[in-house]
C-alpha positions as CSV (number, residue, x, y, z in Angstrom):
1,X,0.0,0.0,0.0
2,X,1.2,3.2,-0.6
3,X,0.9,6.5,1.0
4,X,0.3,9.9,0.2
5,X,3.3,11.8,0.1
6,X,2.7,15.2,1.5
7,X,4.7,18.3,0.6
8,X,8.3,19.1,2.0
9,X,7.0,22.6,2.4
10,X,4.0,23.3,4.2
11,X,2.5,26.7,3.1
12,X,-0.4,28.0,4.5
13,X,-0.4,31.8,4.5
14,X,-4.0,32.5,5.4
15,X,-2.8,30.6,9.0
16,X,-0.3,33.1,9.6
17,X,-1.1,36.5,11.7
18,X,-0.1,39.7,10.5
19,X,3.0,40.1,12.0
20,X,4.1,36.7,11.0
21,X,3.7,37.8,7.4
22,X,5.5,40.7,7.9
23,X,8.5,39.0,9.6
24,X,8.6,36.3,6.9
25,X,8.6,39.2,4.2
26,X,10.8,41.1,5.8
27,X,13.5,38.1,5.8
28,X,13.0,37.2,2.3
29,X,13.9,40.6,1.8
30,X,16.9,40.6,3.8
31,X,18.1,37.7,2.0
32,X,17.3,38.8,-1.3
33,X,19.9,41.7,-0.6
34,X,22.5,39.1,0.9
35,X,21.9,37.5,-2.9
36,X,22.4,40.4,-4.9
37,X,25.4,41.8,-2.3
38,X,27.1,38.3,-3.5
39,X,26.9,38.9,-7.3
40,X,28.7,42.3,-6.7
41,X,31.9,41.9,-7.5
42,X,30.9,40.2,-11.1
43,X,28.8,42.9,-11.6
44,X,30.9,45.3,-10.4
45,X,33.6,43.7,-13.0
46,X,31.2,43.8,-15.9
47,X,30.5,47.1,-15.8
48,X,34.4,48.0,-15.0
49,X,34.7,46.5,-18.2
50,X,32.3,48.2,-20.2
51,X,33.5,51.4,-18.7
52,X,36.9,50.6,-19.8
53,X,36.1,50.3,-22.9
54,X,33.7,53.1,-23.2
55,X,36.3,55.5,-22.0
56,X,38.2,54.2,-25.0
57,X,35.7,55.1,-28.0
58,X,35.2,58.9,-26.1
59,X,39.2,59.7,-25.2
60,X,40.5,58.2,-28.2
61,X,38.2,57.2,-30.8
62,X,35.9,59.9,-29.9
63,X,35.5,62.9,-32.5
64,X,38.0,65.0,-30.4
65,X,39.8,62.1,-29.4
66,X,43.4,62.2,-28.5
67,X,46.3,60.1,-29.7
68,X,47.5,57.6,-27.4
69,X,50.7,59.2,-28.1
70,X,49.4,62.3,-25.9
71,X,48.6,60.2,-23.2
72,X,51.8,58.6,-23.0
73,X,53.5,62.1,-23.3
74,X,51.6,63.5,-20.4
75,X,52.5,60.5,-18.3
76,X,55.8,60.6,-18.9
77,X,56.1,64.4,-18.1
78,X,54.3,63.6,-14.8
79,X,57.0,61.4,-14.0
80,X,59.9,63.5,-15.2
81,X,58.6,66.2,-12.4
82,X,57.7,64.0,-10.0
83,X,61.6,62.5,-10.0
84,X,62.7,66.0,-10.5
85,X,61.2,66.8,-7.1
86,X,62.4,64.2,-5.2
87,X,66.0,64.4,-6.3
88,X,65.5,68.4,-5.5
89,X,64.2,67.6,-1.9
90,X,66.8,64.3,-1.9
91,X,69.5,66.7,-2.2
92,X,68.4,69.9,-0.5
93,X,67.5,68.0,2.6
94,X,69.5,65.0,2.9
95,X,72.6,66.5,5.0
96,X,70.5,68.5,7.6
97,X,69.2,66.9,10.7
98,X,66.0,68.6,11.2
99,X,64.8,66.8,13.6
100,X,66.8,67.1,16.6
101,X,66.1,65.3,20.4
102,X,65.1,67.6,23.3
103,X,67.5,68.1,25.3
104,X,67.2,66.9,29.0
105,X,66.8,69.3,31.4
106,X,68.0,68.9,34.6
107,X,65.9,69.0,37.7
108,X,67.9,71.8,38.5
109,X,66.6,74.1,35.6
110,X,62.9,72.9,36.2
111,X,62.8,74.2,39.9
112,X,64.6,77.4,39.2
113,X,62.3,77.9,36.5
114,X,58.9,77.7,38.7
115,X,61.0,79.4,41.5
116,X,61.3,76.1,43.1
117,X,63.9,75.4,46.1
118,X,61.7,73.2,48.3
119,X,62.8,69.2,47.5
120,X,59.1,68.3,48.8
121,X,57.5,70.2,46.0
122,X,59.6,69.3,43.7
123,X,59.3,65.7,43.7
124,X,55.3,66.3,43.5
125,X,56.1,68.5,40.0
126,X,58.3,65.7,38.9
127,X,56.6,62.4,40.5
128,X,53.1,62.9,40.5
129,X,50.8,61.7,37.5
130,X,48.1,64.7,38.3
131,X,48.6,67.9,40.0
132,X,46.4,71.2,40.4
133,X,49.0,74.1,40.5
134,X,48.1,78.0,41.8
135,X,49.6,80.9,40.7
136,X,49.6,84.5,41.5
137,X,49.0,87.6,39.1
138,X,52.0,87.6,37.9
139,X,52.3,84.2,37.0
140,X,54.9,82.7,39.9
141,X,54.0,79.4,41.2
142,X,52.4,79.5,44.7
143,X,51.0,76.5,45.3
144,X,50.8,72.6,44.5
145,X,48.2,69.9,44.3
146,X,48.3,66.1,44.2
147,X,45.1,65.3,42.7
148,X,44.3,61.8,43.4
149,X,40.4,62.0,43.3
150,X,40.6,57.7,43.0
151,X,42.6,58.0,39.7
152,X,45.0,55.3,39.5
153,X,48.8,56.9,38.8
154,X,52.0,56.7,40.6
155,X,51.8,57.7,44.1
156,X,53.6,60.4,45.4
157,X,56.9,59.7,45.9
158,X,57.3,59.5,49.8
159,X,61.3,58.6,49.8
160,X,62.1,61.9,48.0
161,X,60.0,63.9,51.0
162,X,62.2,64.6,54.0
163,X,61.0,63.4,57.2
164,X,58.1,64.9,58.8
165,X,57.0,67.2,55.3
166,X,53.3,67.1,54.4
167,X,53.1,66.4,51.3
168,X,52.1,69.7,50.1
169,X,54.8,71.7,51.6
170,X,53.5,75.2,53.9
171,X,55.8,77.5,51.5
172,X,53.1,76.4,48.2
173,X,50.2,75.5,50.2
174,X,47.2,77.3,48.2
175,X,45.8,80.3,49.7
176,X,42.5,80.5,50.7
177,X,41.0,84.1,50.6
């Protein structure tokens, strides 16, 4: 005996809701796209082709067409100057050091520049990863910050503080007016 063989698919649209439909549609859609998105790159070649050879007929078979000649003329110009250029640069630069390392500057030079004798403060300017510095009107240093605020970065540097020193030292302690 034998049986009915029912479909592999079974396709009943009139059972589906609304938004069943539109979910199913929606996916065909999407795959559609997928489908196309994989032809592409032959596409894309095809009509890289065709453009190739369009460009032809108008640049040089066109009625103001120019020689192939021309072309390679122009190219070869464009090269000329481009090598020309290089060489210029090549020789007009290739002695001088333009870039240069900065020099180090001593710790020496960086207190005496912010008017800086105190060792405490100046392992804060030098150790610390965040500081809030005050100055007067005239621009001299007057006080120093460690910001900390739960920021992770290097601590201060307590072996460079001499014994019993806060670690904002009373001589740049900000001013509170």
């Amino acid at each position: 005996m034998k049986r009915a063989q029912s479909p592999l698919i079974i396709y009943h649209p009139e059972r589906q809701s609304g938004a069943q439909r539109t979910l199913f549609g929606a996916l065909t859609f999407t795959i559609w796209l997928i489908w196309f998105y994989l032809w592409l790159p032959l596409i894309t070649a095809i009509l890289w082709a065709v453009g190739i050879r369009y460009t032809y007929i108008q640049v040089f078979a066109g009625a103001r067409g120019v020689g192939l000649e021309s072309v390679g003329v122009v190219t070869v110009v464009a090269i000329g100057v481009v090598i020309y250029w290089s060489n210029y640069n090549r020789i007009r630069y290739a002695e001088s050091t333009r870039r240069r390392r900065a020099e180090t500057v001593s710790k020496a030079v960086i207190g005496e520049k912010f008017g800086i004798s105190n060792p405490a403060t100046m392992s804060l300017l030098l150790n610390q990863r965040r500081l809030k510095l005050y100055f007067d009107e005239s621009g001299q240093l007057t006080g120093v910050e460690p910001l900390t605020n739960g920021v992770p970065g290097p601590a201060i540097d307590q072996e460079s503080l001499p014994m019993g020193t806060s670690t904002i030292p009373e001589a740049l302690s900000p001013t509170t007016s």
